[in-house]
PADREN-568640 format. One record per residue (C-alpha): residue number from 0; residue in one letter; y negated, z negated, x negated. Coordinates in pm, 1 decimal. Layout:
<atoms>
ATOM;NUM;a;Y;Z;X
...
</atoms>
This chain:
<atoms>
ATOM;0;x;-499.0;-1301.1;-1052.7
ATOM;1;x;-401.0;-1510.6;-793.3
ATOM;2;x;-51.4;-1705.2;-765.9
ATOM;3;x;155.2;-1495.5;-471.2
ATOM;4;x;451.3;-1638.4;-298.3
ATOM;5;x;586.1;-1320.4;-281.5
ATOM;6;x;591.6;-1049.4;-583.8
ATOM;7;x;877.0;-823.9;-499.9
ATOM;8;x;624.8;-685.8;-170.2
ATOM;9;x;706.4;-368.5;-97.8
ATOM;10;x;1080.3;-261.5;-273.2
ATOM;11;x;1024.3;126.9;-232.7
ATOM;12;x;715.0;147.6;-418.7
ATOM;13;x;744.9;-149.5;-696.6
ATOM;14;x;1122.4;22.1;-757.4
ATOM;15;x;949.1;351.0;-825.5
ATOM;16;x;718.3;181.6;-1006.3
ATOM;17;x;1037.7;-19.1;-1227.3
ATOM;18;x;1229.1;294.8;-1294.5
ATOM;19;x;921.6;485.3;-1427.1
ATOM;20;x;899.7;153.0;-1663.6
ATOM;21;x;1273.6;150.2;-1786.7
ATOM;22;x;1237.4;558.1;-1813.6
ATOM;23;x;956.7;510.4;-2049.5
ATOM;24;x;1096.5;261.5;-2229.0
ATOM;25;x;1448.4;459.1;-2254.3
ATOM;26;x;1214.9;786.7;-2382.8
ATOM;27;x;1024.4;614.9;-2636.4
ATOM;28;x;1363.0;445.4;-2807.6
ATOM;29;x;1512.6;782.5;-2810.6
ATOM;30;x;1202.3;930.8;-2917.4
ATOM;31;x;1146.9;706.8;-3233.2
ATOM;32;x;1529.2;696.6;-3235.9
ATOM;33;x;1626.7;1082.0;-3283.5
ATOM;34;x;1286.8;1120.7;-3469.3
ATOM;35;x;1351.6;886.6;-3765.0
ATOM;36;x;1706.1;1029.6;-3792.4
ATOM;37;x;1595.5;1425.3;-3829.4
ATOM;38;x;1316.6;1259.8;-4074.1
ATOM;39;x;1635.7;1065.1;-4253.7
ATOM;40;x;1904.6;1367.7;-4240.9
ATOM;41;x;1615.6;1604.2;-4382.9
ATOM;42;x;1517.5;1388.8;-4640.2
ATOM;43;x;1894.5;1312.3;-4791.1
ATOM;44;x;2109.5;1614.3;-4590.7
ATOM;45;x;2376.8;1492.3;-4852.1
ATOM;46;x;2446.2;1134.6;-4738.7
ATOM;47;x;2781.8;1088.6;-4493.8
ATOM;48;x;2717.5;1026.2;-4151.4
ATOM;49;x;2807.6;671.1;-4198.0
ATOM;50;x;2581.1;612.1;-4472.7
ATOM;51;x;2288.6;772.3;-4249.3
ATOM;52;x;2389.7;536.7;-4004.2
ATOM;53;x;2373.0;207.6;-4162.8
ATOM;54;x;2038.2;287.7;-4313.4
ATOM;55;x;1887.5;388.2;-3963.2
ATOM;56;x;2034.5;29.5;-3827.4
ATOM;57;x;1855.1;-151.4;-4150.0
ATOM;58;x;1516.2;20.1;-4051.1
ATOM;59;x;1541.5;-21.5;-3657.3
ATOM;60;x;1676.2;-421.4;-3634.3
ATOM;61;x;1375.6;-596.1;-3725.2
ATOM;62;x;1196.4;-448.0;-3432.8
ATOM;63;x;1461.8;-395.0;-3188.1
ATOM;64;x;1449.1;-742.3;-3021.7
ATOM;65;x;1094.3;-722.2;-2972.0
ATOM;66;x;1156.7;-406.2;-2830.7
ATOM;67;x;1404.1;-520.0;-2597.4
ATOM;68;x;1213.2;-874.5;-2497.1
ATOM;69;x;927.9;-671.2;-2449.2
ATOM;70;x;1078.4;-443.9;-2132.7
ATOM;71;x;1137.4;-764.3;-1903.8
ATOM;72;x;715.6;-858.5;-1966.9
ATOM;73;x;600.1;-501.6;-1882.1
ATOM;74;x;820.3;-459.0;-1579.5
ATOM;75;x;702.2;-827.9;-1472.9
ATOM;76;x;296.1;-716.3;-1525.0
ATOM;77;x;405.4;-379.0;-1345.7
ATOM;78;x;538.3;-522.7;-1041.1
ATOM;79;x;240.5;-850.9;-1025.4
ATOM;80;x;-3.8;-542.0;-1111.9
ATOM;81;x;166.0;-313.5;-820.7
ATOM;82;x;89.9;-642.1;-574.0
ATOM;83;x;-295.7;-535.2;-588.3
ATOM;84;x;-230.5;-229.8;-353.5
ATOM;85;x;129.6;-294.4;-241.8
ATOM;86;x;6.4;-599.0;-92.5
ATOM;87;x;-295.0;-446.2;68.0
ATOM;88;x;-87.1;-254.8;239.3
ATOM;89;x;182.4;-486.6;355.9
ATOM;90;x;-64.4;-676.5;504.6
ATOM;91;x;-233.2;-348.5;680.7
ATOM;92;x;115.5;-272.6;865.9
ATOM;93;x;137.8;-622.7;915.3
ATOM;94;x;-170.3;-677.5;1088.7
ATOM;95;x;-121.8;-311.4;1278.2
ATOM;96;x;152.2;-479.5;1423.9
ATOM;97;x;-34.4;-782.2;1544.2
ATOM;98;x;-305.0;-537.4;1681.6
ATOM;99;x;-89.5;-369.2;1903.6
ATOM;100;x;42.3;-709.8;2058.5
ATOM;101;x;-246.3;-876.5;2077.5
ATOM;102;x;-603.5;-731.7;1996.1
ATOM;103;x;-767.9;-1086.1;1981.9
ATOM;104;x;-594.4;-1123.5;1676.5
ATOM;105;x;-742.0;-1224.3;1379.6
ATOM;106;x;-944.6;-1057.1;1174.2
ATOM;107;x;-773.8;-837.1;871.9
ATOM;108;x;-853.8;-968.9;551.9
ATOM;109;x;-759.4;-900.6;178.5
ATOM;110;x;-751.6;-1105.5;-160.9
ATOM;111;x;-1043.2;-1146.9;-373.3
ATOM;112;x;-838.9;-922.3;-647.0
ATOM;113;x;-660.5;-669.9;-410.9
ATOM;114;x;-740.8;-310.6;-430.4
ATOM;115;x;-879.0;-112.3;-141.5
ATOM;116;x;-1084.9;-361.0;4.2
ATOM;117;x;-1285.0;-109.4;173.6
ATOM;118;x;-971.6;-71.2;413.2
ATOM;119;x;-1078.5;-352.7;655.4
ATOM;120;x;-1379.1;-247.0;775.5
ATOM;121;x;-1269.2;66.8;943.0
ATOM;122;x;-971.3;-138.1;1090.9
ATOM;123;x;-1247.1;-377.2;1188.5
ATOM;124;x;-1432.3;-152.9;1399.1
ATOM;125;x;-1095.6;-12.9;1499.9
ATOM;126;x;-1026.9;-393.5;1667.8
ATOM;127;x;-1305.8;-427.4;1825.2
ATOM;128;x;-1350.5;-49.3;1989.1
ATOM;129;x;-979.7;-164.5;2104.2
ATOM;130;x;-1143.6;-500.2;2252.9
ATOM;131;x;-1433.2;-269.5;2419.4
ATOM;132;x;-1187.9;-85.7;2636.1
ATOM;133;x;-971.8;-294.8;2716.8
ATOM;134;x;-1276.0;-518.5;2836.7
ATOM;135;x;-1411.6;-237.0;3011.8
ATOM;136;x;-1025.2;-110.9;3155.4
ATOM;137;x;-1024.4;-478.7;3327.5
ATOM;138;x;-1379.7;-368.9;3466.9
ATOM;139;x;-1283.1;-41.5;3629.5
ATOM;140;x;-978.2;-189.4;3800.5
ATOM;141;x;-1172.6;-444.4;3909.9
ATOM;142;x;-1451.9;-245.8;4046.9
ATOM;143;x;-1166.6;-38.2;4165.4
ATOM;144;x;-1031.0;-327.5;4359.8
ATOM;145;x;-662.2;-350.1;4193.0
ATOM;146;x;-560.7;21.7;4374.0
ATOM;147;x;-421.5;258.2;4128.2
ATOM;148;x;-350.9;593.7;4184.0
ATOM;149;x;-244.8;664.8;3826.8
ATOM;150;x;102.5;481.5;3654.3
ATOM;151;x;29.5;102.3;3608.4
ATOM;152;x;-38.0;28.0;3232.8
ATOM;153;x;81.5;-201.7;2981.2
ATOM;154;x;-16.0;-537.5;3057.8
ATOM;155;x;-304.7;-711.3;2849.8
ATOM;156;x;-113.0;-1009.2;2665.2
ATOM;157;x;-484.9;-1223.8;2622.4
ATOM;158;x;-797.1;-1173.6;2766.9
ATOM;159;x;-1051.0;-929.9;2586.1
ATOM;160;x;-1359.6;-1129.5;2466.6
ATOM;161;x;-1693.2;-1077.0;2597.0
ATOM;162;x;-1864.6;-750.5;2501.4
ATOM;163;x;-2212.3;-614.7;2544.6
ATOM;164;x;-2053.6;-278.6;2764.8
ATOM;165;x;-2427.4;-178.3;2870.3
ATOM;166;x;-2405.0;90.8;2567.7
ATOM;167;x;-2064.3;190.4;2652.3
ATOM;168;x;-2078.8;597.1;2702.7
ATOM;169;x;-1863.5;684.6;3043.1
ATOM;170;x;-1789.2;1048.5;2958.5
ATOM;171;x;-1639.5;931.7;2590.2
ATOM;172;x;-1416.6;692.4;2774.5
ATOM;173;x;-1292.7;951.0;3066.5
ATOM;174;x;-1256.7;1246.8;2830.7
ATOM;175;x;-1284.3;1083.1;2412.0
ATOM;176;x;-1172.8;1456.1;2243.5
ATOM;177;x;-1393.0;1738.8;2249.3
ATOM;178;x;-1323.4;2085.4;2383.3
ATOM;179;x;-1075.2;2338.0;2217.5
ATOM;180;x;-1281.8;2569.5;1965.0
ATOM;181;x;-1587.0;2297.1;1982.4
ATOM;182;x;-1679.2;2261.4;1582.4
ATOM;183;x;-1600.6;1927.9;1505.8
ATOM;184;x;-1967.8;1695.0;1445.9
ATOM;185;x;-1902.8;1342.4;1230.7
ATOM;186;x;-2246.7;1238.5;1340.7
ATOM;187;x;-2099.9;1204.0;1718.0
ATOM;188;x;-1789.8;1025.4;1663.9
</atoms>
């Protein structure tokens, strides 16, 4: 894995993710806990609490440190684990935000070891349809000669690059959702 400046990424999810840990952890003590003391009491029902007691603590400290040293490692591998999609996603939102000031941005892009790679592309192709029409917006008001009968829109913040718009379908762009009751075809989207 790679070194990250930040682990703690995304608090809501990696704090799920930390309780489920500490719940587990809780569960199995109590577990092996209340499980060798039913297997004690049944075996010698005439020994004194006390005397159940100290022989439960003799059989339990040698492995309670590593018990309790080991909760700090898994929670640690949990949350540097939980950075292979909580980071994915950070950066998604982050670069969402970018996209909506500024769709010359750069392109979205992952770690070698981050889950859901496959994520960018779409976004990709979300960028540069984006690009297209705002490239061919500027076109139509300029054809248009800068009068606008509808409300004036957000102003571009950069200039859209150059596009090939020769394949750009008119009737998409004036009307992009079909009819109501049309059956819905992925081929045409």
């Amino acid at each position: 894995m790679v070194l990250r400046e930040k682990v703690w990424v995304d608090c809501n999810v990696q704090g799920v993710l930390i309780g489920r840990v500490v719940l587990y952890w809780i569960s199995a003590l109590l577990y092996v806990g209340l499980g060798s003391a039913c297997f004690q009491y049944y075996q010698h029902p005439d020994w004194t609490l006390l005397s159940h007691a100290k022989v439960l603590f003799s059989q339990f400290w040698p492995w309670l440190p590593s018990a309790i040293l080991c909760l700090p490692l898994v929670i640690f591998d949990v949350v540097r684990l939980s950075n292979c999609f909580a980071g994915p996603i950070y950066r998604l939102r982050k670069h969402l935000d970018e996209l909506n000031d500024d769709p010359n941005c750069r392109p979205l892009s992952f770690r070698d070891d981050d889950y859901w790679q496959d994520l960018a592309e779409p976004i990709h192709c979300l960028q540069d349809e984006l690009l297209m029409l705002r490239a061919e917006l500027v076109r139509l008001r300029d054809l248009k000669g800068g009068a606008r009968s509808e409300p004036a829109l957000a102003p571009m913040t950069s200039a859209p690059a150059a596009l090939d718009l020769s394949q750009l379908d008119m009737q998409r762009v004036k009307n992009p959702f079909p009819p109501m009751g049309a059956s819905f075809d992925p081929a045409s989207v």
